[in-house]
C-alpha atoms as a printed R data frame, in Angstrom:
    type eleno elety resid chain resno       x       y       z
1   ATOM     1    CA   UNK     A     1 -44.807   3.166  34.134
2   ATOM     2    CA   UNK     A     2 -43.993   6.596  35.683
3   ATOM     3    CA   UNK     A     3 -41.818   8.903  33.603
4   ATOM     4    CA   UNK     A     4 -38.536   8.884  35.843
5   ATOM     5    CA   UNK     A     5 -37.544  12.252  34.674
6   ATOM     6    CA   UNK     A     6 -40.634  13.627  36.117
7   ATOM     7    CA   UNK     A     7 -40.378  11.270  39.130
8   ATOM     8    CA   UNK     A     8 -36.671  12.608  39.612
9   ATOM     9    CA   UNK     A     9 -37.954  16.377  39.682
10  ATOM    10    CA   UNK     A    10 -40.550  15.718  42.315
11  ATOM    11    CA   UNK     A    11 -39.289  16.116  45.753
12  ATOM    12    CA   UNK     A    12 -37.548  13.450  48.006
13  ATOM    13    CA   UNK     A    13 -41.043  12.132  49.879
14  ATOM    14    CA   UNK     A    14 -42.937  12.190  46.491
15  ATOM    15    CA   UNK     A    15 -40.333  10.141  45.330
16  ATOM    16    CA   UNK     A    16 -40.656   7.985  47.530
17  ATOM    17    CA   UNK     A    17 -44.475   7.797  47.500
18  ATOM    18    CA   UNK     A    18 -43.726   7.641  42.732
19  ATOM    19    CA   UNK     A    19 -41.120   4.385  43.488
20  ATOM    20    CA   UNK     A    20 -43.084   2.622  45.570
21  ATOM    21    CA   UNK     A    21 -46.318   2.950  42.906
22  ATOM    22    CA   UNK     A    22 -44.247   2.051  40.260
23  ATOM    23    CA   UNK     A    23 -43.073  -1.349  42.130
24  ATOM    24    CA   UNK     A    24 -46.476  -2.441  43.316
25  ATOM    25    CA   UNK     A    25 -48.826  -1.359  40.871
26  ATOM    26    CA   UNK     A    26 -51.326  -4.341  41.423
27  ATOM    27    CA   UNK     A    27 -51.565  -2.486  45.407
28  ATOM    28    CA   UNK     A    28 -52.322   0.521  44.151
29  ATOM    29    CA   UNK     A    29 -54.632  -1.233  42.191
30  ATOM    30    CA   UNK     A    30 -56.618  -2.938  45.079
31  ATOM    31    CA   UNK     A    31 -56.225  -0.627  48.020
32  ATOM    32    CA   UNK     A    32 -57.355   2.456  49.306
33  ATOM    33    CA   UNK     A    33 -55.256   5.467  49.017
34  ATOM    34    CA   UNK     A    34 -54.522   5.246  53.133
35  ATOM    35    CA   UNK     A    35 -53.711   1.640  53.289
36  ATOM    36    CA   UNK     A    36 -50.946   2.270  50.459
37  ATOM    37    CA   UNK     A    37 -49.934   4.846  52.681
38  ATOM    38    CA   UNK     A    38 -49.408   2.345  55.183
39  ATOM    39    CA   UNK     A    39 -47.541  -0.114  53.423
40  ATOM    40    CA   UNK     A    40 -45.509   2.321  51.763
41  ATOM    41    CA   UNK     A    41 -44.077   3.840  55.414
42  ATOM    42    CA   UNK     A    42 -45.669   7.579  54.070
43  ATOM    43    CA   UNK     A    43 -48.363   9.602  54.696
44  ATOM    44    CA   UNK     A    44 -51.837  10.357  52.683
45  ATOM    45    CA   UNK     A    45 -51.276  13.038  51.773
46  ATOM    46    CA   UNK     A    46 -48.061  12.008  49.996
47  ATOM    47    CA   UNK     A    47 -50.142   9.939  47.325
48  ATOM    48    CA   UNK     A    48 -52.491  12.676  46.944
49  ATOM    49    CA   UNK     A    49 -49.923  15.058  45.916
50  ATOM    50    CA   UNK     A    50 -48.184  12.597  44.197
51  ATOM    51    CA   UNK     A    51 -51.315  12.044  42.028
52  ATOM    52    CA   UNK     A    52 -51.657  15.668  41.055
53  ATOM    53    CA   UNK     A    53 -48.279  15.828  40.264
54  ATOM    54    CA   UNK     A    54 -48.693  13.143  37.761
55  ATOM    55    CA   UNK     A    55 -51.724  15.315  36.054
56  ATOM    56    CA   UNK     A    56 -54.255  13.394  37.481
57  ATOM    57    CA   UNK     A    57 -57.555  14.826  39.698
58  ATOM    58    CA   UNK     A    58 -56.700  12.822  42.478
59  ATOM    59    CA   UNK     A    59 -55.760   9.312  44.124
60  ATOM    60    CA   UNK     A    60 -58.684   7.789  42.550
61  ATOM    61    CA   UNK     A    61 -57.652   8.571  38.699
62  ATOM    62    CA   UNK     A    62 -54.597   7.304  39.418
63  ATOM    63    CA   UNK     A    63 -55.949   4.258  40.969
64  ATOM    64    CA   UNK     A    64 -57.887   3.880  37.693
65  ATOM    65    CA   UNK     A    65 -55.003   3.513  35.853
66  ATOM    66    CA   UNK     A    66 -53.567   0.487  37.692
67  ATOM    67    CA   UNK     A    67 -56.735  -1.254  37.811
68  ATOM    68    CA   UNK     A    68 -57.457  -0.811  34.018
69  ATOM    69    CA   UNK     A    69 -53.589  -2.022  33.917
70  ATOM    70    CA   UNK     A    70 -54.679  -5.141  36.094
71  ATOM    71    CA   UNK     A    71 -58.021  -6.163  34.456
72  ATOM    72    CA   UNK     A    72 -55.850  -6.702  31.352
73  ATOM    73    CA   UNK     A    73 -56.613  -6.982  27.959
74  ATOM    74    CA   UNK     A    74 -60.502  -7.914  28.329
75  ATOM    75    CA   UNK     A    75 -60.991  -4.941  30.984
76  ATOM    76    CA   UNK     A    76 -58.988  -2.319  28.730
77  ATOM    77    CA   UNK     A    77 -61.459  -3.140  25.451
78  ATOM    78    CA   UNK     A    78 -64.566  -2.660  28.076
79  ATOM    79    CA   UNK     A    79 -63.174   0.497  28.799
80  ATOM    80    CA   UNK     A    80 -62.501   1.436  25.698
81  ATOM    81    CA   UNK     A    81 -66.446   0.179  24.487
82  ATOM    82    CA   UNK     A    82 -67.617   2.587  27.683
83  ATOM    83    CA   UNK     A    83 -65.811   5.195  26.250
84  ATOM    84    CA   UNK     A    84 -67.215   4.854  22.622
85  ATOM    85    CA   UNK     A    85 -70.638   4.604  24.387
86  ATOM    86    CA   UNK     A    86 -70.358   8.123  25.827
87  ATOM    87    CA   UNK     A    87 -69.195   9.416  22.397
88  ATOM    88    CA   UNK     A    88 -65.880  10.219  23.376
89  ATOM    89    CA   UNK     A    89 -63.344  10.344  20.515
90  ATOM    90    CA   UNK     A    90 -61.611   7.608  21.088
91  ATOM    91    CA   UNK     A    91 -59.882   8.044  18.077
92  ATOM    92    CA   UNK     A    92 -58.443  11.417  18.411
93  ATOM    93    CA   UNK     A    93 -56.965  10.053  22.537
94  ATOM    94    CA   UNK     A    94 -54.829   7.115  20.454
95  ATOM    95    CA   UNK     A    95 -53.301   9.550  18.101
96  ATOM    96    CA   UNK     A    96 -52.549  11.907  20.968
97  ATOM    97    CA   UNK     A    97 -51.117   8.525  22.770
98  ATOM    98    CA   UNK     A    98 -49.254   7.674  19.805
99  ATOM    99    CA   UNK     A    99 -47.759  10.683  19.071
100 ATOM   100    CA   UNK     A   100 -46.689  10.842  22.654
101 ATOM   101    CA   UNK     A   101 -44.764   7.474  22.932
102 ATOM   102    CA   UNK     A   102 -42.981   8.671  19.846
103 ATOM   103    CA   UNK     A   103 -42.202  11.669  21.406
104 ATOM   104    CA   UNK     A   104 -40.974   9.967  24.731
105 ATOM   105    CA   UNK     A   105 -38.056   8.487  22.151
106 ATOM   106    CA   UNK     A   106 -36.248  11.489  22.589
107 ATOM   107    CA   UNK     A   107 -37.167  12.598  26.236
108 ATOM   108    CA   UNK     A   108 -35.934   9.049  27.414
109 ATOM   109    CA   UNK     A   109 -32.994   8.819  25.638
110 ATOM   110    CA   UNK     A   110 -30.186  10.922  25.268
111 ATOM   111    CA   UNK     A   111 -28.037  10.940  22.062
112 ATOM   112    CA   UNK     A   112 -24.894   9.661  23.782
113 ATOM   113    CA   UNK     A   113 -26.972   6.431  24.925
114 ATOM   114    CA   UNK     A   114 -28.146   5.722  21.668
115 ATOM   115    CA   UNK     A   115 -24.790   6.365  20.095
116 ATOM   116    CA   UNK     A   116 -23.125   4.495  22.848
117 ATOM   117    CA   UNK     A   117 -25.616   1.460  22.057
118 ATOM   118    CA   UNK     A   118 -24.600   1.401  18.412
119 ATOM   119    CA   UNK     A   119 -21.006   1.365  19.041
120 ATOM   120    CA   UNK     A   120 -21.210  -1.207  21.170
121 ATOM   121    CA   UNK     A   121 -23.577  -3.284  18.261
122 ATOM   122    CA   UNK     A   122 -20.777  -2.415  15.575
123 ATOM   123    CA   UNK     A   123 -17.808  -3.638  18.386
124 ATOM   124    CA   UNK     A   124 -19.256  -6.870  18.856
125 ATOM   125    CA   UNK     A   125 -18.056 -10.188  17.415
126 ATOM   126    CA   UNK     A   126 -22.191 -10.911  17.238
127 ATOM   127    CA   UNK     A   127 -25.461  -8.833  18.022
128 ATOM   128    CA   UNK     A   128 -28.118 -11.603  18.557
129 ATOM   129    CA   UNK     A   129 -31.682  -9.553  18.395
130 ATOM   130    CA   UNK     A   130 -34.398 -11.295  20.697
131 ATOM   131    CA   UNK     A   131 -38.547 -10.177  20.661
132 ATOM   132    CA   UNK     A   132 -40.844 -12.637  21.589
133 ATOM   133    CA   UNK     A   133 -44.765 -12.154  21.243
134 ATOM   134    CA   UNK     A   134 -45.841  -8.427  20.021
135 ATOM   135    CA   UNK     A   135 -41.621  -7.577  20.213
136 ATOM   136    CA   UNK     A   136 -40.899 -10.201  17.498
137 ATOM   137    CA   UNK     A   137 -41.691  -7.602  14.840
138 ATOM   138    CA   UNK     A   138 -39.837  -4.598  16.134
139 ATOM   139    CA   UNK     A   139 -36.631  -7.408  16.436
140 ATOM   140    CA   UNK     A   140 -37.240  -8.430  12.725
141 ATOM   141    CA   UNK     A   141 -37.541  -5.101  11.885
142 ATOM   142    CA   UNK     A   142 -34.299  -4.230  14.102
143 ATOM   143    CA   UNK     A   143 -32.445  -7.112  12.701
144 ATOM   144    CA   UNK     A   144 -33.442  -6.408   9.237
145 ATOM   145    CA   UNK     A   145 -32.469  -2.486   9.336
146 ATOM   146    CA   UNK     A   146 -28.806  -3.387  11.259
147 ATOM   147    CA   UNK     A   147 -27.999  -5.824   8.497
148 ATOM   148    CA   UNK     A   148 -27.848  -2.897   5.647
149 ATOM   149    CA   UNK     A   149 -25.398  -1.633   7.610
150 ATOM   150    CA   UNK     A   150 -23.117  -4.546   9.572
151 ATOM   151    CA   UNK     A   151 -23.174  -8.236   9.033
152 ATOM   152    CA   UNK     A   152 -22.957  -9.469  12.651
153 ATOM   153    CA   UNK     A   153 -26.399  -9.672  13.526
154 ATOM   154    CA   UNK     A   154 -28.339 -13.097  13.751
155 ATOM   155    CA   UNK     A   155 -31.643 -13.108  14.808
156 ATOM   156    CA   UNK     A   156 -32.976 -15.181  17.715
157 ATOM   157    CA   UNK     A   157 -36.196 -17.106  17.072
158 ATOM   158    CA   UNK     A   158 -37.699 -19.850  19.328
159 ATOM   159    CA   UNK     A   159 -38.526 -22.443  16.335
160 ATOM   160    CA   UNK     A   160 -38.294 -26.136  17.925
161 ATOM   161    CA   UNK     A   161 -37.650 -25.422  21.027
162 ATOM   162    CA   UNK     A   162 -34.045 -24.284  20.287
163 ATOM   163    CA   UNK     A   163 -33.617 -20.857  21.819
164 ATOM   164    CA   UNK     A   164 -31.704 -21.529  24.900
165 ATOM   165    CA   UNK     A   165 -29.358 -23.280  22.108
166 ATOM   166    CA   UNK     A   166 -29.006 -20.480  20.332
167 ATOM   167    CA   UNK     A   167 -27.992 -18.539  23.416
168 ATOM   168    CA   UNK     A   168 -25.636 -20.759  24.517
169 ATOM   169    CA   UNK     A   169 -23.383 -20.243  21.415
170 ATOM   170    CA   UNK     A   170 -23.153 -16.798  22.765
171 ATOM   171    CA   UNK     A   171 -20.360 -15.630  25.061
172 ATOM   172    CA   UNK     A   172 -19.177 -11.980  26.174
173 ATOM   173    CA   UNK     A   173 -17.705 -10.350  22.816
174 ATOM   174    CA   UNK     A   174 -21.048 -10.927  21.859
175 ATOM   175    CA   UNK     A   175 -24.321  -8.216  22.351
176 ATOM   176    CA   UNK     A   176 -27.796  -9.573  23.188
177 ATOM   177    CA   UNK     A   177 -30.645  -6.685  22.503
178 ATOM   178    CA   UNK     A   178 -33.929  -8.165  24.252
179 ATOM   179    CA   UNK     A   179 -36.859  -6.593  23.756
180 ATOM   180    CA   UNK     A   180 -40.049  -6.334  25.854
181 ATOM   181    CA   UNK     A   181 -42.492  -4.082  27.752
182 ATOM   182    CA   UNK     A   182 -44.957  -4.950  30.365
183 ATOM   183    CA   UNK     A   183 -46.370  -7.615  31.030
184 ATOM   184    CA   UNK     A   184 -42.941  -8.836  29.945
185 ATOM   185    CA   UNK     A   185 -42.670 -11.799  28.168
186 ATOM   186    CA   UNK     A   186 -41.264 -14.880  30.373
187 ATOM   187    CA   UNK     A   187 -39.078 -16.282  27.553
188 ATOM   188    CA   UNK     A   188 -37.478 -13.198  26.952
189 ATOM   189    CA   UNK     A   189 -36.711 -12.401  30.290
190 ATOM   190    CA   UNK     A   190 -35.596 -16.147  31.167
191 ATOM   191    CA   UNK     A   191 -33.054 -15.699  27.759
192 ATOM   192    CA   UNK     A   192 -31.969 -12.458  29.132
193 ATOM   193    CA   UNK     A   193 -31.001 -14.003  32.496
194 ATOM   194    CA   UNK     A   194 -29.345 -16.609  30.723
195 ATOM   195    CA   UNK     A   195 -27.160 -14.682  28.884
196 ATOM   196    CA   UNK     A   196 -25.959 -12.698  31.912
197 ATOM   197    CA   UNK     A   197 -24.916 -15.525  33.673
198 ATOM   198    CA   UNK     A   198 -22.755 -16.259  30.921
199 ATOM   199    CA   UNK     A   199 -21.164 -12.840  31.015
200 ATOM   200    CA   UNK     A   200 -22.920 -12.095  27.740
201 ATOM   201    CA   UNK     A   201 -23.760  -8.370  27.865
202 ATOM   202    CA   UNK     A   202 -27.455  -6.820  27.020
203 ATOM   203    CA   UNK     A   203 -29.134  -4.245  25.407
204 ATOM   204    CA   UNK     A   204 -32.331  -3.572  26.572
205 ATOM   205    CA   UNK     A   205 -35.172  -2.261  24.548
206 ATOM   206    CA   UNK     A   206 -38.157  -1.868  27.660
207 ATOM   207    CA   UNK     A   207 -40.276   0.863  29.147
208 ATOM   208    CA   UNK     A   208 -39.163   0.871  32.858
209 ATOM   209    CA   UNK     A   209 -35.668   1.065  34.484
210 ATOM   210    CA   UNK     A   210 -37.104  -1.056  36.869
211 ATOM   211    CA   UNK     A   211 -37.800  -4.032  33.828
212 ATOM   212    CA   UNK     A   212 -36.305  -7.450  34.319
213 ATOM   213    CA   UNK     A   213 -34.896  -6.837  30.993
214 ATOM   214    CA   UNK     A   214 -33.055  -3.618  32.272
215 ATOM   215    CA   UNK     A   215 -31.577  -5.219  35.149
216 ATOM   216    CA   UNK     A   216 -27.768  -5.379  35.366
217 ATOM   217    CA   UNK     A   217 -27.988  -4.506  31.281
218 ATOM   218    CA   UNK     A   218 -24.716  -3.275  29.624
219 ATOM   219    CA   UNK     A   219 -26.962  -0.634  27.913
220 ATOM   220    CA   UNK     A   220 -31.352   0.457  28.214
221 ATOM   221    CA   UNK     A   221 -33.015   2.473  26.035
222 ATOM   222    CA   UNK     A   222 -36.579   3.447  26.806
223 ATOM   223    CA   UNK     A   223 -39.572   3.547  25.106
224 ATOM   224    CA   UNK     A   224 -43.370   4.378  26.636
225 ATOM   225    CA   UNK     A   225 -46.243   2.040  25.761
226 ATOM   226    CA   UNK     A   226 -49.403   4.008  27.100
227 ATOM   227    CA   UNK     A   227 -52.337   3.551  24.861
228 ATOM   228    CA   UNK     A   228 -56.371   3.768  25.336
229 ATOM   229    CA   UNK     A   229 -57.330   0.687  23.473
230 ATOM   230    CA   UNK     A   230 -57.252  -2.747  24.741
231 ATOM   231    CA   UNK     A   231 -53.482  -3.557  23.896
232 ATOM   232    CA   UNK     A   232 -50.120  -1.663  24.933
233 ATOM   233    CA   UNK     A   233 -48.973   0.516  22.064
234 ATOM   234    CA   UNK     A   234 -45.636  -0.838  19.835
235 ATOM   235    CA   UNK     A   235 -45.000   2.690  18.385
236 ATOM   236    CA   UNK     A   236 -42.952   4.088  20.395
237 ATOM   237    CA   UNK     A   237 -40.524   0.970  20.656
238 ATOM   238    CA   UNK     A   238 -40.395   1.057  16.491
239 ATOM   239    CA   UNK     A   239 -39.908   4.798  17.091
240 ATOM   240    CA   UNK     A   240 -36.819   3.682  19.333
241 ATOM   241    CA   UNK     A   241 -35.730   0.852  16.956
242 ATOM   242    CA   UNK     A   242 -35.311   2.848  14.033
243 ATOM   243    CA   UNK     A   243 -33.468   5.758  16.264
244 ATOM   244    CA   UNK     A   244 -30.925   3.274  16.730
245 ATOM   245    CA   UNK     A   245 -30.436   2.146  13.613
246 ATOM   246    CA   UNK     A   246 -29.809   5.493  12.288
247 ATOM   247    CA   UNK     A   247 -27.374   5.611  15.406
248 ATOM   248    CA   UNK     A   248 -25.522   2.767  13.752
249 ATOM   249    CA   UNK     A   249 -25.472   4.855  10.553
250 ATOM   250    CA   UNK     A   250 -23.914   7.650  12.448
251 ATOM   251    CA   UNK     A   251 -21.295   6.035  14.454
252 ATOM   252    CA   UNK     A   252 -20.358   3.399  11.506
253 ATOM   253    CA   UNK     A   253 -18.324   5.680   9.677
254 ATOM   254    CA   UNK     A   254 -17.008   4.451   5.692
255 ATOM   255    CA   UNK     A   255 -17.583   0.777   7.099
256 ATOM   256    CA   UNK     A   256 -21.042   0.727   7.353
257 ATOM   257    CA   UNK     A   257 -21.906   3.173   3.932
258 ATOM   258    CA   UNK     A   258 -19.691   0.236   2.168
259 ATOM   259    CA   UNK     A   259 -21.462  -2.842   3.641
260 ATOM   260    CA   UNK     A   260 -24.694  -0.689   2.614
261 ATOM   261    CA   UNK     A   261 -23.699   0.006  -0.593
262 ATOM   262    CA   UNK     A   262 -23.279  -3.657  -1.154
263 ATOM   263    CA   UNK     A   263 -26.382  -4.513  -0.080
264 ATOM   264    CA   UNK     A   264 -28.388  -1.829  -1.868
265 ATOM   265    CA   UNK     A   265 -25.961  -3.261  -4.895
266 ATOM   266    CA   UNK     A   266 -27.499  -7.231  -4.616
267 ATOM   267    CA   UNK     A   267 -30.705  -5.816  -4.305
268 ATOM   268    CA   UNK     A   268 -30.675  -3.575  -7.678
269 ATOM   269    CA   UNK     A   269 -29.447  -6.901  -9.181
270 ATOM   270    CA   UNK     A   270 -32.616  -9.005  -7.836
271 ATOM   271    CA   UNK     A   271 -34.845  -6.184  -9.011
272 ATOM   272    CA   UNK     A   272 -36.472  -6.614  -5.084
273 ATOM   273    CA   UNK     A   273 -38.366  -3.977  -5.545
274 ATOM   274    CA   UNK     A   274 -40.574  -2.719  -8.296
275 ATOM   275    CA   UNK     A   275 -39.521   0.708  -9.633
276 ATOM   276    CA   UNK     A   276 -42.180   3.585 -10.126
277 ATOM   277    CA   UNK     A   277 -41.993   4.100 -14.059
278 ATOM   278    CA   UNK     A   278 -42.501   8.164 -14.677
279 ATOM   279    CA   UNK     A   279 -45.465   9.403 -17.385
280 ATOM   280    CA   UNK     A   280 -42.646  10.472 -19.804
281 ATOM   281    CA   UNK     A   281 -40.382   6.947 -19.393
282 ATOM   282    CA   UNK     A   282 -43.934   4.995 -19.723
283 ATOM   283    CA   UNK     A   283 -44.409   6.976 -23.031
């Protein structure tokens, strides 16, 4: 995924050259820098500078990138074994990664979406949260969070074959937030296209514009993924899910503080959690 607020700074050819990477990633992948050129209507030269302009040496890094991308999970461990081979610290380039796609929270998303998100949770007659594969957690996690503060969230699961079920109860008072990143999970995307053609709106959690998720959504927040080991990094999404959350606190007003009092209330009473006793309460 390219950064579209660096892609919308270059100028108009490099956009060009940034759009047409971003769509066919598995070319970029397989080709030489000058028959991309070709297919893409553009000069060389155009990738080239494009390349640089992403921080990278050349066409070749960048070509790296997709084909790491494209050899998948397997090929992204090798790497990552190669790297550890030559000593490099592979420890200290994932907390720079992570720390980035926590960072890229805030660069991708303006306070007015995420506010404009939340009220849109708190207006609806029912927020259905959907994360299938790695995104079930962040959705549990989502779901959990938003029901401290609002009790029309349900969670979507896919337990006996009954999610298209579930989505059919839904109609267009209601909210759907979907969440995936690439490769993008085919249930998801097949429950997000369901819901829009029943006029049910969505909020996408993904890490492209261009995601199937994203496309003809109500609302998309973003969230970058970019990690040197072998799997995609979640951080950033749970970085985005709990920005929105706290964007439901904000915009809920005395409604949601009195829903949360309640629920902090039944959960004193159940004694959920166990209390750290002090030295002079112990004695």
């Amino acid at each position: 995924m390219l950064d579209p607020h660096l892609v919308d700074s270059l100028s108009p050819e490099l956009q060009r050259a940034a759009r047409w990477v971003d769509a066919h990633g598995s070319e970029v992948a397989l080709h030489s820098m000058r028959e991309c050129a070709r297919r893409a209507g553009l000069a060389p030269t155009s990738f080239t500078r494009l390349a640089r302009a992403l921080g990278h040496d050349g066409f070749d890094t960048l070509k790296q990138q997709y084909q790491q991308a494209l050899a998948g999970y397997t090929g992204r461990a090798r790497s990552l074994q190669d790297g550890a081979r030559r000593r490099v610290d592979w420890t200290q380039r994932l907390d720079e990664a992570q720390r980035a796609n926590t960072a890229s929270v805030a660069v991708l998303n303006q306070r007015a979406a995420l506010e404009s998100a939340a009220r849109a949770m708190l207006q609806a007659r029912r927020v259905a949260f959907l994360g299938l594969r790695a995104s079930h957690g962040l959705a549990f996690h989502l779901h959990y969070t938003y029901a401290l503060l609002a009790s029309n969230g349900q969670l979507l699961h896919d337990q006996g074959g009954t999610l298209a079920d579930q989505l059919d109860r839904l109609g267009p008072t209601d909210l759907l937030v979907a969440i995936s990143q690439s490769p993008y999970t085919r249930q998801t995307v097949d429950a997000v296209e369901q819901a829009r053609g029943a006029g049910v709106p969505v909020l996408a959690l993904t890490d492209t514009p261009h995601s199937p998720l994203a496309r003809g959504a109500a609302h998309t927040l973003l969230f970058e993924t970019d990690s040197p080991s072998f799997f995609h990094s979640m951080v950033g999404a749970l970085a985005l899910a709990e920005a929105l959350a706290a964007a439901v606190a904000v915009r809920g007003g005395r409604t949601v503080l009195a829903h949360l009092q309640q629920a902090q209330q039944r959960l004193e009473e159940r004694r959920a959690y166990v209390e750290r006793r002090t030295r002079k309460a112990a004695s």
